[in-house]
N, C-alpha and C positions, 0 to 999 in steps of 0.2 A: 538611348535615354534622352529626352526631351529636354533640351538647357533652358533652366531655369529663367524667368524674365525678370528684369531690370525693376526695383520698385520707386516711386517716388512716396514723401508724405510732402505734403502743404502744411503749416503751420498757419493758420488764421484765429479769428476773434470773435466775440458778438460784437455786432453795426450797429442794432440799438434794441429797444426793449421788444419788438416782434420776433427778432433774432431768437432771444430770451427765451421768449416764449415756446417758441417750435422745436427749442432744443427741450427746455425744464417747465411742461402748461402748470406743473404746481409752482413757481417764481412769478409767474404772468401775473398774477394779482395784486402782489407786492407793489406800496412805492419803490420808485427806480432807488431812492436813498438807500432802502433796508436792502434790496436786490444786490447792490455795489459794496454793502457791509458783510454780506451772507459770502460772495465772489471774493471778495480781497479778505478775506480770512480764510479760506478753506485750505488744509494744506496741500503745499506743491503736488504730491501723488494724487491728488485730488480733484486737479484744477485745470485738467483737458477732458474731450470725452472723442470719443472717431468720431465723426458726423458722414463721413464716406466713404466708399471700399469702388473705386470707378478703374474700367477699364481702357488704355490707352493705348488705341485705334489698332488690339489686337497680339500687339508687340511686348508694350511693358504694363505694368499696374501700378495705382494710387492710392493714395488713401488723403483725407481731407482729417486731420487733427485738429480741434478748436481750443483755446484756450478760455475757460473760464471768466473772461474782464472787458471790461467795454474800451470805448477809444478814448474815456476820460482817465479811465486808471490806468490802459498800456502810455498814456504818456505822464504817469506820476512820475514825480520828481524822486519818490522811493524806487529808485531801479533794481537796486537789490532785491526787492521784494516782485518785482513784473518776471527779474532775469531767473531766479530759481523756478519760478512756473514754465517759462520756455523751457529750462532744459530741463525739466524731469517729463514735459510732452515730446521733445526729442530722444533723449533717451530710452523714452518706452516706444518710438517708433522705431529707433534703432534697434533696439535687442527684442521687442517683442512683436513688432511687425514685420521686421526682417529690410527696413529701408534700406538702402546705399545713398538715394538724395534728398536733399530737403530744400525747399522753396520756401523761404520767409516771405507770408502773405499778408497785408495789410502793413499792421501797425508795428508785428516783431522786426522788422527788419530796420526802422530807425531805434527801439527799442533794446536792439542787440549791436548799436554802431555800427548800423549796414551790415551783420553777419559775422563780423569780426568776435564779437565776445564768443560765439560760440567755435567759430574754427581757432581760436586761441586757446581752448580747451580740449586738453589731452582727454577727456572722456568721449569725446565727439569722433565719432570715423565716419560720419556720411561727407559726403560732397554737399556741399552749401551753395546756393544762388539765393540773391536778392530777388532774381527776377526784373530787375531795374533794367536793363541793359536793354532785353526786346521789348518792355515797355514804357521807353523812348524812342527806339525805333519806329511801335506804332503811332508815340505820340506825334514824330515828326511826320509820318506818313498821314496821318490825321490831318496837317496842317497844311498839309499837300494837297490833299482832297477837300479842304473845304474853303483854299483859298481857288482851285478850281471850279467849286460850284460857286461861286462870288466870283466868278471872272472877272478875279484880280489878281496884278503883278505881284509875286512875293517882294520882290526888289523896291517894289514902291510902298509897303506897309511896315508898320510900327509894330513889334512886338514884346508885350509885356511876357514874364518868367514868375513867376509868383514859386517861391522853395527853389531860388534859383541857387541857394547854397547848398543843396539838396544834390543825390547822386542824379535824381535823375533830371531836372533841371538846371544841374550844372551842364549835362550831356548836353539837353535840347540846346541850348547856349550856345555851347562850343559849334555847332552845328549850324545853327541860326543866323551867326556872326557874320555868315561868307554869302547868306543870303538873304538876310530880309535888310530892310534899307537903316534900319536902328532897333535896338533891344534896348528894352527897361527892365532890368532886375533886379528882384524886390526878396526879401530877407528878412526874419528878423534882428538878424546879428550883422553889422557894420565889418569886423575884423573875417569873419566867414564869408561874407558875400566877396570879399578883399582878394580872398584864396579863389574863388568862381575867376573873377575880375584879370588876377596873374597865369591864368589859362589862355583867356582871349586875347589873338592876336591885332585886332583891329582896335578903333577907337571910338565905333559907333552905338556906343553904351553909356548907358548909367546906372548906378546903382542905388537903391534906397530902401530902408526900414518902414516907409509909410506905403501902406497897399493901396491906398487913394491914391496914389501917383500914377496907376495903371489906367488912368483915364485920357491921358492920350494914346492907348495903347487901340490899333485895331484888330487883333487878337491876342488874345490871351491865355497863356498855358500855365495851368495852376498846378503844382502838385507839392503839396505839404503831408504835412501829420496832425495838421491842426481837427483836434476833437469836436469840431463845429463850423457852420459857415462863416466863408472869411471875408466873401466879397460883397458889398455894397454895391445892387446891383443899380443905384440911380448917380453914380459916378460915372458909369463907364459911357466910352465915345456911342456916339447914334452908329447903328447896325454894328454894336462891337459882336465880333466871335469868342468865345470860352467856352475853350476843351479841356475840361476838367480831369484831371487824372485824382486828382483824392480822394480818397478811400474812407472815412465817411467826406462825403461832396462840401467843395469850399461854396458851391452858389448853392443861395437858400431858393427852396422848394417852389417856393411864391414870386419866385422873378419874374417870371411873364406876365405877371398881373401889374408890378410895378414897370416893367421894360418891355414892352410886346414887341420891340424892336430888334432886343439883344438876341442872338442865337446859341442856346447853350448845347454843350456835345459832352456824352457821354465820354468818358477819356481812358485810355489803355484797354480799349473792347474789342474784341478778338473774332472773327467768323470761324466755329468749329465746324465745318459741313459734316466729318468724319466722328465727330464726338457731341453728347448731348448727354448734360451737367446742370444745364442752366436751374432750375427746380429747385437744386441744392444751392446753388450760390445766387438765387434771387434775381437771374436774370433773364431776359427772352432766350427762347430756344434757338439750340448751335450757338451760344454766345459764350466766350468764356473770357475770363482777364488775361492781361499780354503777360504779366508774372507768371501767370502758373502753365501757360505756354510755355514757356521759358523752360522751366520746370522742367515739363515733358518733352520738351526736344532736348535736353540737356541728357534726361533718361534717357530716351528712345536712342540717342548719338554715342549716348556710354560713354559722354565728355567726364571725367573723374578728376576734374576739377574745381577748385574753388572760384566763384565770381561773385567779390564780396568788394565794399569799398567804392572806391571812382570807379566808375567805367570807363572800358578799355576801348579807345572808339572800333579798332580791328575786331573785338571782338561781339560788339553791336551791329558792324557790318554783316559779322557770319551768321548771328542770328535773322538776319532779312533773309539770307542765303537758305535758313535752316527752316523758317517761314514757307521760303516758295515752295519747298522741298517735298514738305508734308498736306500742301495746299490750306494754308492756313492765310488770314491776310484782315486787316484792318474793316471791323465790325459795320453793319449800316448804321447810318448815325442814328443816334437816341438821345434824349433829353430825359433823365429820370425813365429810364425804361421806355418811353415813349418816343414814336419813330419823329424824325426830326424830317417833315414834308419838302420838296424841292420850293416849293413856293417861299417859305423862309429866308433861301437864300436872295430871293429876287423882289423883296422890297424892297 
């Protein structure tokens, strides 16, 4: 008899009203106002729908769960009202899909305190990952590759952290610290970014609450929760780099029109050669996110544990390890979907 294969679900959101659309074309028409009142009322049993049923590279299976709310209301300050919708979309992956893992995508995963409220819940028996872990891994490999095409020293640049009190930004930090020549880490909370801060061994940092501070930064890695763009793109240093890892994007859409200088990068993008998703998750083909990689090597490994919270640096290392493994590796660079040309790097 044929042993059954490993399942994952993803837990994800709608990005914005096109999302909407291609999920619910009767919503499409609505103002977004009445769209977000119709969403944040429906109840919990209500308030996911499958958007995917994908196969992973043969081995294990997927499924893509969406939850019913956008990135304004997953980050309502009513959490009780975000967190009953997560878990009754996990719990019907759990019992009625038959999962064992679950991958918080987007926005549930600051939404549920990195993963913690739901492995805190005696209802819950899947394995939980943030996905945060191998994407910081790509993020620093990111930063590796494009301080490469800038043939320039890491050692001699300045790096801004923007969500540096963040799992995964805390990571890129700790990481960063021992190589690039000074880090600026920026936050909105003074007492959090404090906790980043008694991490790092060195002293070539500072920390700050104002995101205009990131302008003497020569690269810059964003990764918030923030429901909108965050960065000001006529602050930042002449030929700054920002690799974005936010999930809806901290740089607004129109920065090259104000900064034709700036080089922005797609952030936590993933090379699938072996899998092709993109369609569904709005992205060029064989591309997928470092999360939900994470995801599927975590299935595919029949790791049955939980990686929720800080990141564990040994255990970011093994996902690089789990990376080369399945031949999976750090996406070609894009700006908004669009390919980011070598010429960029060489103005």
């Amino acid at each position: 008899m044929e042993k059954s294969k490993n399942k994952l679900v993803v837990l994800a959101h709608f990005m914005d009203k096109a999302s909407i659309k291609r999920a619910a074309p009767c919503l499409g028409w609505l103002p977004m106002s009445v769209i977000e009142f119709i969403l944040w009322h429906l109840p919990p049993q209500w308030s996911f729908l499958v958007a995917s049923h994908f196969d992973i590279i043969g081995q294990a299976e997927g499924y893509i769960v969406g939850i019913a709310l956008t990135p304004r209301q997953m980050n309502s300050p009513k959490k009780e009202v975000v967190r009953k919708k997560i878990l009754a979309a996990t719990l019907y992956a759990q019992e009625k899909l038959g999962c064992e893992f679950l991958m918080l995508g987007g926005l549930t995963a600051p939404a549920t305190s990195a993963g913690l409220f739901l492995t805190e819940n005696n209802q819950v028996k899947l394995n939980v990952t943030t996905g945060n872990a191998y994407t910081a891994m790509i993020t620093l490999q990111s930063v590796y590759e494009a301080v490469r095409r800038a043939k320039k020293n890491l050692a001699d640049l300045t790096i801004a952290v923007i969500g540096a009190s963040g799992t995964i930004g805390e990571a890129v930090a700790r990481v960063l610290e021992n190589e690039a020549k000074d880090l600026i880490l920026v936050g909105r909370n003074l007492e959090r970014l404090g906790n980043t801060e008694a991490k790092l061994t060195k002293t070539n940092h500072k920390i700050s609450i104002n995101v205009d501070d990131i302008a003497a930064a020569d690269i810059i890695v964003t990764a918030t929760s923030h429901p909108e763009a965050l960065i000001n793109p006529k602050v930042l240093k002449s030929k700054a780099i920002v690799i974005d890892v936010a999930e809806p994007s901290d740089m607004p859409k129109d920065f090259e029109q104000q900064r034709p200088d700036v080089i922005n990068i797609d952030g936590g993008r993933v090379k699938w050669p072996n899998i092709e998703m993109g369609k569904v998750l709005g992205l060029p083909a064989n591309v997928g996110f470092a999360c939900i990689t994470e995801g599927m090597m975590m299935t595919l490994e029949n790791d049955r544990q939980h990686h929720v919270g800080t990141i564990d640096l040994d255990y970011l290392r093994k996902t690089e390890e789990w990376g080369k493994k399945y031949g999976w590796s750090v996406a070609d660079f894009t700006s908004f979907n669009k390919s980011v040309p070598d010429s960029k790097f060489e103005m």
